[in-house]
C-alpha positions, -999 to +999 in steps of 0.1 A: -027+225-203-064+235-215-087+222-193-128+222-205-154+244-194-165+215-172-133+208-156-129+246-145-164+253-132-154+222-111-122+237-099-142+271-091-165+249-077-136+234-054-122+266-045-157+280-033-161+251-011-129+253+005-141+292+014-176+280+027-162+249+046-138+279+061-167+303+070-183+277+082-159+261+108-152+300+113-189+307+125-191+276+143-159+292+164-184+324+173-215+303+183-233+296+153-235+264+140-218+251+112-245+243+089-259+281+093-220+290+085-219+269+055-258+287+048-240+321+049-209+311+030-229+297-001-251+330-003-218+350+000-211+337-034-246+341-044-263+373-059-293+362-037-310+333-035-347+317-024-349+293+004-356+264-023-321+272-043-305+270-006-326+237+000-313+225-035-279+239-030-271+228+006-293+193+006-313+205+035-352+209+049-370+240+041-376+248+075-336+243+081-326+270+056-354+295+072-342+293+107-307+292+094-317+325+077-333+341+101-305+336+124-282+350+101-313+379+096-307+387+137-267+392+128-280+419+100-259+401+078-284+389+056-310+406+041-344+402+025-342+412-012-363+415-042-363+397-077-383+410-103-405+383-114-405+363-084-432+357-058-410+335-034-387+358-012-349+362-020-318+369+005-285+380-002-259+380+020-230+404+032-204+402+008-180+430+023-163+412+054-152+443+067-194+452+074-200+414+081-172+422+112-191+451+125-228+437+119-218+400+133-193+407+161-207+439+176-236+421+185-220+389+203-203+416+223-227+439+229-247+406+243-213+396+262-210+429+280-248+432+287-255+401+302-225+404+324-226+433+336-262+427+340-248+397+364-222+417+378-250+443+390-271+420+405-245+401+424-227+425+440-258+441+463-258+407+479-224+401+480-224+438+502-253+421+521-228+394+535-197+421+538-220+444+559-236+415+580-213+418+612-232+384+626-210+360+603-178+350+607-146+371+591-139+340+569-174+343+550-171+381+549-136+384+539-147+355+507-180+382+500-150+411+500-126+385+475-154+381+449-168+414+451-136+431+442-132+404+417-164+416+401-154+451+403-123+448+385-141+432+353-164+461+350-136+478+334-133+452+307-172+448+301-164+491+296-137+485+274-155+460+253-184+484+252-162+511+241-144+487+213-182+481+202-191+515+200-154+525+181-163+497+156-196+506+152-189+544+146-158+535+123-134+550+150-116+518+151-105+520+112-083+551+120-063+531+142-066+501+121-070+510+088-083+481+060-056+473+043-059+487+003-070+462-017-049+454-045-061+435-077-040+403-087 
């Protein structure tokens, strides 16, 4: 069945949405909100694009698309480009997933471990404050002792997780997990 130019930049049209709709609820998942996610997933498909075309595109404010842009800007996986011709600045996005992972999640979990163990840090000198204070009662020092050695126990995953970031960042993490070879239908 011959369909007309129309009719099949309509189904590509269809099958881009259903990706962006995907990356979208996908970001939203991770913290980001789902109209940055959809912002991302247009410009994926994009060679780059000015904050007007994503206005245009995506039917929102100007000021809308640059926050959403500079959000994505602060994930490094979007970046400032240049078009010959043009005054009016161009992004383009990440279009290899594989660097999008590294770029996007490496720094949710950097911040995870950082600001945890940050907390961790800081809690446990008072915690030793009440374990060391002989004036309280056993029940109030022995509850210090309980959390305390609850927090000590999750500084090996905030380690782990450091490590992890660190093994994705350096590529490490692809000898154990190699990308799978892509194959061309």
């Amino acid at each position: 069945m011959a369909q007309s130019d129309e009719q099949a930049r309509e189904s590509v049209d269809q099958a881009k949405d259903l990706v962006i709709e995907s990356i979208g609820e996908t970001m939203d998942l991770y913290g980001v909100t789902r109209s940055v996610g959809n912002l991302y997933g247009t410009m994926y498909f994009e060679d780059s694009m000015t904050l007007d075309e994503m206005r245009e595109k995506l039917q929102m404010s100007k000021p809308s698309m640059s926050t959403g842009v500079k959000k994505l800007q602060e994930y490094d996986i979007v970046k400032q480009s240049f078009r010959r011709g043009s005054r009016k600045q161009t992004f383009v996005a990440e279009k290899n997933f594989f660097n999008f992972f590294n770029k996007f999640f490496t720094k949710k979990w950097e911040r995870e471990y950082e600001l945890n163990l940050k907390a961790v840090e800081e809690a446990q000198p008072i915690l030793r404050d009440v374990i060391n204070d002989e004036s309280l009662s056993d029940e109030v020092r022995a509850e210090a002792q309980e959390i305390y050695d609850q927090l000590e126990s999750s500084k090996a995953y905030f380690k782990w997780l450091a490590q992890l970031v660190e093994g994705i960042r350096n590529g490490k993490i692809f000898e154990c997990f190699p990308p799978p070879e892509q194959h061309k239908d």
